[in-house]
ZAMARGU-4260 file (C-alpha; in steps of 0.2 Angstrom, whole numbers, plus 5000, padded with zeros to 4 digits):
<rodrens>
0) 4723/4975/4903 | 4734/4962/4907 | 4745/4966/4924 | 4761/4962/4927 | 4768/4955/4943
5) 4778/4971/4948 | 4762/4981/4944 | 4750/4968/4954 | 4761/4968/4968 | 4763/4988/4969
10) 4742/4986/4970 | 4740/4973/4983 | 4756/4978/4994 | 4745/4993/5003 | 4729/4979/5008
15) 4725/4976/5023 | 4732/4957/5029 | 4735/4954/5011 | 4753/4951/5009 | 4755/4943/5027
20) 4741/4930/5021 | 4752/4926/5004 | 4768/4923/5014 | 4758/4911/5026 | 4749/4902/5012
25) 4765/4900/5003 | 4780/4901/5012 | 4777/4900/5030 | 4790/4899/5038 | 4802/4903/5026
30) 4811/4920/5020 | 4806/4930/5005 | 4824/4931/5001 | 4841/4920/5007 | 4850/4938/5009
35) 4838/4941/5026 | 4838/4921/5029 | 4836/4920/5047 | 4836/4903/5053 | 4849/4901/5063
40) 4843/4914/5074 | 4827/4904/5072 | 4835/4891/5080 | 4846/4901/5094 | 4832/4910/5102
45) 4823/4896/5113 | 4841/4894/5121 | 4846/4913/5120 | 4828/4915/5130 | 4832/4903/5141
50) 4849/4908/5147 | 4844/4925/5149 | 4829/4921/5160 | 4839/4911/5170 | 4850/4927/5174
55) 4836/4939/5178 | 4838/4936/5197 | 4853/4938/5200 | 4858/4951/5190 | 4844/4962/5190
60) 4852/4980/5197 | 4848/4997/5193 | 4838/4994/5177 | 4837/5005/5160 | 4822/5005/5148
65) 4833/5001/5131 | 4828/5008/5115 | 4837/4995/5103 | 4836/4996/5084 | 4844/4984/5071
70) 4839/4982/5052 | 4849/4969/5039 | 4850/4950/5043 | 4867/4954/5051 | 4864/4967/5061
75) 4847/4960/5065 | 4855/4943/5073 | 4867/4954/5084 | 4856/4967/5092 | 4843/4955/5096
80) 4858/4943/5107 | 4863/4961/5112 | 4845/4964/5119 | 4843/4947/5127 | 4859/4950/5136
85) 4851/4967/5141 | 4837/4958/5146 | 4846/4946/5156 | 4855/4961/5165 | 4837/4967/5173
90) 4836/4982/5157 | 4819/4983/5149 | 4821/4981/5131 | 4811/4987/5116 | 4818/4981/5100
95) 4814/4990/5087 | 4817/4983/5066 | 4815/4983/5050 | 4814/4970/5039 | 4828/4975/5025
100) 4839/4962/5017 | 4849/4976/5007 | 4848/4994/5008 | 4851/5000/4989 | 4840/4992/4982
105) 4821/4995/4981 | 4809/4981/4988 | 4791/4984/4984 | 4778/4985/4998 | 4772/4971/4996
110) 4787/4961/4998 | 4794/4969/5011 | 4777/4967/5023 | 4777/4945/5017 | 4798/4948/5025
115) 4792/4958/5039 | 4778/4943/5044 | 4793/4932/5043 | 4804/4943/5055 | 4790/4946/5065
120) 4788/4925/5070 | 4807/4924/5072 | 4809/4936/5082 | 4793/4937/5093 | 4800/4921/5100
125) 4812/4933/5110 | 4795/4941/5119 | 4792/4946/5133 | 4808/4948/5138 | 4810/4960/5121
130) 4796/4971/5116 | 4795/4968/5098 | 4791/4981/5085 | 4791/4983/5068 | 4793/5000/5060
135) 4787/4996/5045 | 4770/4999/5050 | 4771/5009/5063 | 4764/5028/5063 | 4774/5041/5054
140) 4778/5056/5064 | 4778/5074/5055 | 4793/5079/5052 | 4804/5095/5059 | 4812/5103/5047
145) 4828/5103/5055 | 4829/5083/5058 | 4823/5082/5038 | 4839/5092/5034 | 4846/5082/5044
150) 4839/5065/5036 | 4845/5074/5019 | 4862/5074/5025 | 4861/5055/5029 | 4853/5051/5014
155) 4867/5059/5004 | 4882/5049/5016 | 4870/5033/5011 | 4873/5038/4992 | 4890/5041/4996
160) 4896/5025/5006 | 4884/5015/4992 | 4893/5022/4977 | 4910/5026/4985 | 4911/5044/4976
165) 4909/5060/4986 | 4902/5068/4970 | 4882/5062/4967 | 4867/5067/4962 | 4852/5071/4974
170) 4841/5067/4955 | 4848/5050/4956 | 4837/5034/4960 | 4849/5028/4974 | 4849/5045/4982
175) 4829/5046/4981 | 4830/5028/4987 | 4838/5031/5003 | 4829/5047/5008 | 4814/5039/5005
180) 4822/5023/5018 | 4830/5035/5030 | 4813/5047/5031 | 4803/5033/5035 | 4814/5026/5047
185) 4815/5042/5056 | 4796/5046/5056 | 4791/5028/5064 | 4805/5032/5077 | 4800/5046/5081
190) 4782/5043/5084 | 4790/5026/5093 | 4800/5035/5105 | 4787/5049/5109 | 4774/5037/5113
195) 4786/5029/5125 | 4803/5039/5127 | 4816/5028/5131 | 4830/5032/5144 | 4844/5026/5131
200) 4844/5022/5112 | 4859/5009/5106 | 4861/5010/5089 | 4876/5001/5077 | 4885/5015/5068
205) 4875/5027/5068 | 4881/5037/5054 | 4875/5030/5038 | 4857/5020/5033 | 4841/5019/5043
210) 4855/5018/5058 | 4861/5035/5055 | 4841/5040/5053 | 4839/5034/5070 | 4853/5040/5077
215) 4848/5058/5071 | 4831/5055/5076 | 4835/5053/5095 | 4849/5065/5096 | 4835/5080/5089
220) 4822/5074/5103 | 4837/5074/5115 | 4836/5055/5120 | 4853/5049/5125 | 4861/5037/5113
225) 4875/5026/5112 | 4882/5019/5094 | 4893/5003/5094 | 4902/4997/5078 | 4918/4987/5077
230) 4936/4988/5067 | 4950/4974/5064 | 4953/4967/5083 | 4943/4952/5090 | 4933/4954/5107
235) 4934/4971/5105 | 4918/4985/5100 | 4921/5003/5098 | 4906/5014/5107 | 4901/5032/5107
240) 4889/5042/5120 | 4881/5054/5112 | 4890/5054/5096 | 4893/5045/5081 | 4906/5029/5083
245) 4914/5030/5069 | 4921/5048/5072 | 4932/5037/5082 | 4932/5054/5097 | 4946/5048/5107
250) 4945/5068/5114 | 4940/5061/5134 | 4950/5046/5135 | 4966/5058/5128 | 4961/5071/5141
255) 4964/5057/5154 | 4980/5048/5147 | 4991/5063/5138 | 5001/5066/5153 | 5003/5046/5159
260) 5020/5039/5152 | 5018/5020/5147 | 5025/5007/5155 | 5039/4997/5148 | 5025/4982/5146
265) 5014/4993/5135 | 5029/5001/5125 | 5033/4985/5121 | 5014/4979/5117 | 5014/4993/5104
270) 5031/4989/5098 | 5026/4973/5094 | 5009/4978/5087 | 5017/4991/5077 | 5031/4979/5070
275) 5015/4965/5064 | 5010/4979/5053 | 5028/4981/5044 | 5030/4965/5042 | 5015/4960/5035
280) 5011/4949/5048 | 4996/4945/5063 | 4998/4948/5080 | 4986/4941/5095 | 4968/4948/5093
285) 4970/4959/5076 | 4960/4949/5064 | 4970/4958/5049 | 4985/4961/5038 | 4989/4979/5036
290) 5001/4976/5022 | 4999/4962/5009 | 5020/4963/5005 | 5033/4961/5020 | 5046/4973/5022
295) 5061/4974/5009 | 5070/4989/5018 | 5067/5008/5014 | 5083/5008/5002 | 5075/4993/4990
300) 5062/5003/4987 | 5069/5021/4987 | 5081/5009/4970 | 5064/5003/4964 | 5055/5019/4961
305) 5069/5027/4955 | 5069/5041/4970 | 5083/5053/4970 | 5090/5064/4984 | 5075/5076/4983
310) 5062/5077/4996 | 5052/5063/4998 | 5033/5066/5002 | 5021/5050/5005 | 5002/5054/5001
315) 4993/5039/5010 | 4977/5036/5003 | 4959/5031/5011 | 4946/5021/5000 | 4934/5035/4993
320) 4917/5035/5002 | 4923/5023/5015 | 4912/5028/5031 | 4927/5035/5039 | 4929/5048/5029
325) 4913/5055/5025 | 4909/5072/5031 | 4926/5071/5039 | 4932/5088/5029 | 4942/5103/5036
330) 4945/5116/5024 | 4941/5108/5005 | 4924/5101/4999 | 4929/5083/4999 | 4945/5072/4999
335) 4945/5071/4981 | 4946/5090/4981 | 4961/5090/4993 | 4967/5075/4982 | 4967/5084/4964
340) 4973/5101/4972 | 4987/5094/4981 | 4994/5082/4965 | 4992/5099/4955 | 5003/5107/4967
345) 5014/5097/4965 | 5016/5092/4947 | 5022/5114/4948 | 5035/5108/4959 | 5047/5095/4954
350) 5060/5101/4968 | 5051/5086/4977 | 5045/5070/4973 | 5028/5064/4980 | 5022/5044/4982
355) 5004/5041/4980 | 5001/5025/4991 | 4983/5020/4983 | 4975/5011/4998 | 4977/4991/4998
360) 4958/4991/5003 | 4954/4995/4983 | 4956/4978/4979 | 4938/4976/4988 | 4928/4991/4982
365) 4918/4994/4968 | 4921/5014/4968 | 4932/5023/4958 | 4949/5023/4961 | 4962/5037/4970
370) 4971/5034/4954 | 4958/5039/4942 | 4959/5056/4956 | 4976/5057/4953 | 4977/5058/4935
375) 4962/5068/4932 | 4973/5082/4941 | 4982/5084/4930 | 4975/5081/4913 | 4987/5091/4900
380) 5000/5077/4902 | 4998/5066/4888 | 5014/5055/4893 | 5008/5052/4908 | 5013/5057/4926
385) 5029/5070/4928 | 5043/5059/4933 | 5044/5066/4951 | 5025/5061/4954 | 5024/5040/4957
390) 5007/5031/4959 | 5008/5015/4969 | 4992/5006/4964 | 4983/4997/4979 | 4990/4978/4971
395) 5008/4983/4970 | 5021/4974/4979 | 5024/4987/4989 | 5025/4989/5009 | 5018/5006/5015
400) 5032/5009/5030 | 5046/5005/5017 | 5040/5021/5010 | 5039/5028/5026 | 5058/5024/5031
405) 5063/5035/5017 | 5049/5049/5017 | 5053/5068/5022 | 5035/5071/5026 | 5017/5065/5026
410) 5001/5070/5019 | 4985/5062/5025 | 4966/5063/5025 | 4959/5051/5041 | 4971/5035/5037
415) 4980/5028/5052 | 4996/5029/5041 | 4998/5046/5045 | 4999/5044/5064 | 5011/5028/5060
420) 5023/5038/5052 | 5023/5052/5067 | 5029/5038/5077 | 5042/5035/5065 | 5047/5054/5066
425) 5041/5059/5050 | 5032/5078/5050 | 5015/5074/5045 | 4999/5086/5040 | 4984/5080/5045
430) 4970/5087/5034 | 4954/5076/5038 | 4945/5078/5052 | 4953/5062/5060 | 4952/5055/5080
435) 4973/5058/5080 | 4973/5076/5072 | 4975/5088/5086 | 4983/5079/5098 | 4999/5087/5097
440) 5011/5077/5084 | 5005/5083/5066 | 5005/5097/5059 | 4986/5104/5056 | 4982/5114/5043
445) 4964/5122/5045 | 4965/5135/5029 | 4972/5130/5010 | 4983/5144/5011 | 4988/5135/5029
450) 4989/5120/5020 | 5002/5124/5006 | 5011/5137/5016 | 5014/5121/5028 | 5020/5110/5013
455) 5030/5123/5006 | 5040/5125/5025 | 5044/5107/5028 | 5050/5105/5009 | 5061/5120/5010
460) 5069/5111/5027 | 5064/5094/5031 | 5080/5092/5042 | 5071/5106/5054 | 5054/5097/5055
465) 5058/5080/5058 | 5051/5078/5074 | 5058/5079/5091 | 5060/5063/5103 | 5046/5070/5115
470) 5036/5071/5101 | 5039/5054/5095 | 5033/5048/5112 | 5020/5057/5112 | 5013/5047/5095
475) 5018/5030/5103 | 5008/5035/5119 | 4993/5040/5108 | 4995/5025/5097 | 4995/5012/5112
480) 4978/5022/5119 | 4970/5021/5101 | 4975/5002/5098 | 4972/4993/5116 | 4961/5007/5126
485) 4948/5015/5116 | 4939/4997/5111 | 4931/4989/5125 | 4928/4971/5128 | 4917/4963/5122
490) 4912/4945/5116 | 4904/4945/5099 | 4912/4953/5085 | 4900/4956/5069 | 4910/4949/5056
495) 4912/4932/5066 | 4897/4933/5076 | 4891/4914/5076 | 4907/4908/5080 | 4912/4919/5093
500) 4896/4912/5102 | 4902/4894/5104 | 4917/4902/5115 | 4905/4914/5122 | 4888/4906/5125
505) 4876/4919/5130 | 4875/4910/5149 | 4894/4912/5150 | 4893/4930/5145 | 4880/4934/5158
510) 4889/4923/5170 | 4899/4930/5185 | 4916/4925/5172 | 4907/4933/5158 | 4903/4950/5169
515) 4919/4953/5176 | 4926/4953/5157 | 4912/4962/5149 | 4902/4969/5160 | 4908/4985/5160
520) 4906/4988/5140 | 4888/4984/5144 | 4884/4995/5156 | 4895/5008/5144 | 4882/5002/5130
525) 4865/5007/5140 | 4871/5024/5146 | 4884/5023/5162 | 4900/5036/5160 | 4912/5029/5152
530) 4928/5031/5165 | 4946/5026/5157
</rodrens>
């Protein structure tokens, strides 16, 4: 019988040296696929090595045993600069990989041990200063029950994030596919770190993929861990202790600010930050528009949508499955529950008018949209949407704080929207499980029946609820702690990683200049407290 190559491949990828002596025979040197491509790391490492040897003496302190782990090309390039500037800091650093170029889509065994070889000769470049180990063959640990529900649970946030839907099926190939990924990732890192227990584990995100595996897998043996990810300013990285990053706690740095009235300096810093996002514009290290349309004026658009003298309601939207919003529910199942429940509700009440602002970010998913959410709500209206109910797509030449100028209240799920429009004085529930709810300017709702006795209040007198001065500071002060105190700086941003190393070599980093910017965030990253 006549095999084909998948089949062949199935067959020799479990042989011992087998696949490893294809890549070299054929394609040494070379990846098995350009989407895990890894030469210019290739080509950085000999002078990555050397800089960070030429630091060791001087700035070798109280040193930490670093469990680092990184997976995709992207990630990959970063955490191992990451661990060589560890490494130039005195720390001992194991780096710990796999070889993946994608993560939803299968890669036989045998391919993925011929990419592994190829990691394996990039990256054993950085030796010894990293202690290189791949987990794709390394021992499988048994697995405790509850870290395998625990794994489940990741694997379904995989699926999620993957498919941007929060309703999938746990029969589905992807879903299979990831628990498979994220079970094998948690079983080598398991056996790795009992062998060996680190003192700290730095992962990226931490929440979703074999990073939220790992990330699992050291919280359940109790190892301390520290994830790191990175939103829209430059310079800057977001870091957890002990927690997943993007939950984006801002519980202790709160704790510490709440009562410290800003300056006039940083009143103005986050006037000026906040007036970029009306208008549409940049501003210093944000590497993003918020708003795709400038400002025409609360008025223009109150005339264009044909809003009358009723209350106005915004519903801000996030992107479905976006990582910051999975598993971030308070009362209802998902955000497309609280979304179809709370466009029902009111389609029973035209005494108000409610704006869906579909999320601008759309425009670069695949998921379905909030729209789609909308609609399905309220099926048994063939003609469309009732005419107090207006869906502002994600491309409509529309600016979101137009909306806000005229808007009686605010309904959102995790979107920063919602605490922008406290600091515009607008009553707000908060109904996701976001960093601002709870900090005393939005109104939180912990029940359904909390949550539509709450809408049903403000609606009856939105005069009463517009919120006090006092409380509008309070938003601003949180704001300007959020924006310019909770990210850290730090030199080399994921999404323009290569370039931000020409400014910040890693010598320069390590350097006297270099440590006196960043240094702290470092040793934030292997396990000192963080102090705001």
């Amino acid at each position: 019988m006549r095999l084909n190559k998948s089949t062949l491949k199935n067959l020799l990828g479990d042989l011992p040296w087998v696949p490893e002596a294809y890549w070299r025979m054929r394609s040494f040197g070379r990846p098995v696929t350009a989407k895990f491509d890894l030469h210019r790391l290739k080509q950085a490492l000999p002078d990555w090595c050397a800089q960070a040897n030429a630091a060791r003496p001087s700035l070798a302190g109280h040193p930490a045993s670093v469990l680092l782990f990184g997976t995709l090309r992207y990630w990959l390039e970063h955490v191992t600069a990451l661990g060589l500037a560890f490494a130039g800091q005195g720390h001992r650093v194991t780096l710990a990989y796999l070889p993946y170029a994608e993560w939803a889509k299968p890669f036989n065994r045998f391919d993925a041990r011929r990419q592994n070889a190829y990691a394996s000769q990039i990256l054993g470049m950085a030796e010894p200063l990293l202690d290189v180990v791949s987990l794709l063959n390394s021992p499988q640990a048994a697995m405790p029950a509850a870290l395998a529900d625990a794994i489940a649970e990741n694997a379904l946030r995989d699926t999620q994030y993957t498919l941007q839907v929060e309703n999938v099926s746990l029969d589905s190939d992807l879903y299979q596919l990831r628990l498979e990924r994220d079970t094998a990732a948690a079983g080598a890192v398991f056996s790795l770190m009992e062998s060996g227990q680190p003192e700290i584990v730095v992962i990226p995100n931490g929440t979703i993929l074999e990073f939220g595996a790992v990330y699992q897998t050291a919280k359940f043996l109790g190892v301390p861990v520290v994830t790191y990810e990175f939103g829209e300013q430059k310079q800057r990285l977001w870091l957890a202790q002990n927690a997943e990053v993007m939950r984006q706690s801002t519980d202790d740095l709160w704790a510490v600010r709440q009562n410290q009235t800003l300056t006039e300096a940083q009143l103005e810093q986050a006037r000026t930050l906040f007036a970029a996002r009306q208008r549409a514009t940049l501003w210093e290290n944000f590497a993003r528009r918020w708003q795709g349309t400038p400002s025409e004026g609360g008025e223009t658009v109150r005339a264009a949508l044909e809003l009358d003298s009723r209350p106005v309601v915004l519903l801000a939207t996030n992107v479905i499955g976006d990582s910051l919003t999975l598993g971030r529910q308070v009362f209802s199942d998902s955000m497309s529950e609280w979304l179809e429940r709370t466009v029902h509700w009111f389609a029973q009440h035209p005494e108000s008018q409610l704006v869906v602002r579909i999320h601008p970010g759309e425009l670069i998913t695949k998921g379905p949209s909030v729209a789609d959410v909308v609609k399905k709500a309220i099926p048994s209206l063939p003609a469309g949407l009732p005419s107090h109910i207006h869906l502002i797509p994600a491309d409509a030449k529309v600016n979101t704080y137009d909306i806000v100028e005229i808007a009686d209240l605010g309904l959102v799920y995790t979107t920063t929207v919602g605490m922008e429009m406290a600091m515009s004085g607008v009553p707000v529930i908060a109904v996701g499980n976001t960093h601002y709810r709870g900090k005393g300017f939005t109104l939180d709702a912990n029940t359904w029946e909390a949550f539509f006795e709450t809408l049903q209040q403000v609606l009856n007198d939105p005069t009463a609820y517009r919120l006090k001065l006092e409380t509008v500071e309070r938003a601003w002060n949180y704001a300007y702690r959020f924006f310019f105190e909770y990210p850290h700086p730090f030199p080399w941003h994921i999404l323009h990683f290569w370039d931000d190393l020409k400014e910040w070599p890693l010598a320069r980093v390590l350097s006297a200049e270099g440590q006196e910017a960043f240094g702290k965030t470092f040793r934030y990253l292997v396990g000192e407290p963080v102090q705001w």
